[in-house]
C-alpha positions, -999 to +999 in steps of 0.1 A: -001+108-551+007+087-518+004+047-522-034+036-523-047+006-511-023-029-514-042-054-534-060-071-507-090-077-528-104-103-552-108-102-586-134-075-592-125-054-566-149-057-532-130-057-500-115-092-486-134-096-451-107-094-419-083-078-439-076-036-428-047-011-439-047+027-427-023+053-444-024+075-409-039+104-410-035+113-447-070+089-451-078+064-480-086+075-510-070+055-540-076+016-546-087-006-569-073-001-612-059+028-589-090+045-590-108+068-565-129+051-535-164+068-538-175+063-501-208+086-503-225+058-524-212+027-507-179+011-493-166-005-524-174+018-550-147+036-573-150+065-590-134+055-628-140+090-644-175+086-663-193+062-640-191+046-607-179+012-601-197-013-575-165-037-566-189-059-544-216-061-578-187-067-603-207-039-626-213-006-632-240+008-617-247+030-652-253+019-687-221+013-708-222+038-737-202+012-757-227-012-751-238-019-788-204-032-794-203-062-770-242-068-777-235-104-761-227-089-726-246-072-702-245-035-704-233-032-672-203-057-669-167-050-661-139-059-679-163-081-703-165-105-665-129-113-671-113-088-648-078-110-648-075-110-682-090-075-691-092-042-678-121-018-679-099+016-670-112+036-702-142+038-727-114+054-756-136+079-777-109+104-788-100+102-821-062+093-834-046+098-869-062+070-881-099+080-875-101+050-845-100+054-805-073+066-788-056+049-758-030+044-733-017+031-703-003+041-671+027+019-663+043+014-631+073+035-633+047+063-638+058+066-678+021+064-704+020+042-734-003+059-758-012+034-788+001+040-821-026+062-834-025+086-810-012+119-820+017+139-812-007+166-799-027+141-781+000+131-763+011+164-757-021+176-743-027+140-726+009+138-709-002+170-690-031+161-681-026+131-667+002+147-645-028+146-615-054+127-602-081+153-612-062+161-646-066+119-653-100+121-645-111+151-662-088+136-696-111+103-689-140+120-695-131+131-729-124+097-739-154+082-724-178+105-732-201+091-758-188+119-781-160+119-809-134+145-796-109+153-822-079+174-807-050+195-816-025+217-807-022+253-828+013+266-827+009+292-856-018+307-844-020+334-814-056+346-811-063+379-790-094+365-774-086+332-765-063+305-753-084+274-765-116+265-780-144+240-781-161+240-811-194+213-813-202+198-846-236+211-848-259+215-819-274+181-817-270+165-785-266+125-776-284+102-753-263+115-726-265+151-735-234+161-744-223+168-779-220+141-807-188+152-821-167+177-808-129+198-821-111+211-791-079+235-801-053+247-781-033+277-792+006+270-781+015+305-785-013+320-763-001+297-736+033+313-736+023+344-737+001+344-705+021+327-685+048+349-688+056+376-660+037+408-663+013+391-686-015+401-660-036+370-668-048+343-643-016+319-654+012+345-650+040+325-635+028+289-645+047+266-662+039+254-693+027+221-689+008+239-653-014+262-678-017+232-710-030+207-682-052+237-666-066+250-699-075+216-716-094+201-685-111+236-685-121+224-721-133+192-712-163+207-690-174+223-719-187+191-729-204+180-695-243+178-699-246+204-667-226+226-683-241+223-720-281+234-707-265+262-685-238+278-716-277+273-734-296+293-714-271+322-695-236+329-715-208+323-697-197+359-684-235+360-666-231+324-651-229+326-613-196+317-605-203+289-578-220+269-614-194+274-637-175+242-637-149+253-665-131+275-649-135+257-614-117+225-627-091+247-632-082+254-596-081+215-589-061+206-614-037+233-604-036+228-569-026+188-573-002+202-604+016+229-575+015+202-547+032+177-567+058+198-580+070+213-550+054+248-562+049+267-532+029+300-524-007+304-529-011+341-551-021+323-581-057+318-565-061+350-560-073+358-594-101+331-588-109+345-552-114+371-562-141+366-594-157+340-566-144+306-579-127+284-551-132+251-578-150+219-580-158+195-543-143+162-545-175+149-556-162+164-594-183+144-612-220+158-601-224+195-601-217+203-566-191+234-569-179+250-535-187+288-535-170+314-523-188+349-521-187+380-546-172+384-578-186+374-615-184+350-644-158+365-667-138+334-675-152+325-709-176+337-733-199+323-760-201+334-791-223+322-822-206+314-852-214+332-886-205+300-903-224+276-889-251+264-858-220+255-837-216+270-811-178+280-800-164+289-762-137+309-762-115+322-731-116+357-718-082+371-712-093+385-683 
């Protein structure tokens, strides 16, 4: 990620009047908290992962899902109206050893601080996710979704049908219609198994931390509202390929994952091309998807559980 904007800005964030910067021709896109500059909306709005920021407002321009736990504040304030003394970066909803919120911090030499609570699979899974741009932003939703996400790493288990799962704790949906409490599962083993040559599957020739980063923010879309009515109605195999955002935030995360690591060549997309999935427009929150033409849904698959009214979406191989 090239240097954003310098911090020619006050407090909360709007732009300082006579002051301009241009990066040449690469354009502006990171700023303020380091977040990205949503310019469809207006000039001084950031993109934080779950809502939009208005720098020149000093608030969010959605409610605060945490709202009933600073009851003296508005529901839209940032940083509690205290921006240098607090941040605002992250609502914290995934769940550590202790039961409480997870969270962490990006510090300048790059290197994350993860609070004491967070797990050694959360970190693991957290670590490569936050190795992009997209990957940060995807993880972000997890945490400030209005749902409890407990996650974990299986490294016994090596599944023939699947590489991860999302399992909801019942079927009941929140305010914001996503699930109320979610477990997410990664299987370890599955991971090296496909990425290995010959394997035949989408993440042949990955590296690890390429298909962990690339499978969990696949998993995270399985908790976007969008996504929730569509698994509903169509399963996932049927879903047009241009709506499927799973298996589109894939391809972003890789292609920022490839680009910063030196990884050259272009062949792993052609698995994707070729099913019709090109990945998610900048705009990652909403559901615009670019499309490419033919192919089918064959990415994931839903299947009802015989234990319970969850539902649980499991990866195709294929």
């Amino acid at each position: 990620m090239h240097q954003s904007q310098p911090p020619h800005y006050p407090p909360f964030g709007s732009s300082l009047p006579n002051r301009s910067w241009s990066d040449g021709n690469r354009g502006y896109r990171f700023g303020f908290n380091g977040k990205e500059k949503d310019s469809e909306t207006a000039s001084d709005n950031f993109d934080f992962g779950a809502r939009i920021y208005d720098g020149r407002l000093g608030r969010w321009l959605s409610l605060d899902s945490y709202y009933k736990e600073y009851s003296s504040f508005s529901t839209y304030n940032f940083a509690l109206n205290a921006p240098i003394s607090y941040g605002d970066r992250q609502g914290f909803w995934v769940v550590g050893s202790d039961g409480n919120k997870v969270s962490y911090t990006k510090n300048q030499d790059g290197s994350i601080t993860w609070s004491a609570n967070a797990t050694s699979d959360i970190v693991k899974i957290g670590n490569a996710m936050l190795n992009t741009p997209f990957g940060e932003s995807s993880f972000n939703k997890w945490i400030n979704a209005n749902t409890i996400v407990h996650i974990r790493v299986d490294y016994e288990n090596e599944p023939n049908d699947r590489y991860a799962e999302t399992t909801p704790h019942g079927s009941t949906l929140n305010e914001n219609g996503q699930y109320k409490e979610i477990d997410v599962v990664i299987f370890s083993k599955k991971i090296e198994s496909i990425i290995k040559e010959g394997s035949g599957n989408r993440f042949e020739g990955a590296t690890y931390d390429e298909a962990l980063g690339a499978i969990s923010t696949h998993e995270v879309y399985h908790n976007d509202p969008e996504q929730i009515s569509l698994d509903l109605k169509i399963p996932e195999r049927f879903q047009k390929t241009s709506k499927n955002k799973p298996i589109n935030s894939e391809i972003n995360f890789r292609r920022e994952y490839r680009k910063k690591n030196g990884i050259n060549g272009d062949d792993w997309e052609n698995p994707y091309y070729k099913r019709g999935y090109k990945g998610l427009s900048v705009q990652e929150n909403n559901a615009t998807i670019t499309k490419k033409t033919g192919g089918s849904g064959l990415g994931w698959m839903e299947v009802e559980s015989k234990k319970s009214d969850s539902v649980f979406f499991i990866s195709n191989l294929n």
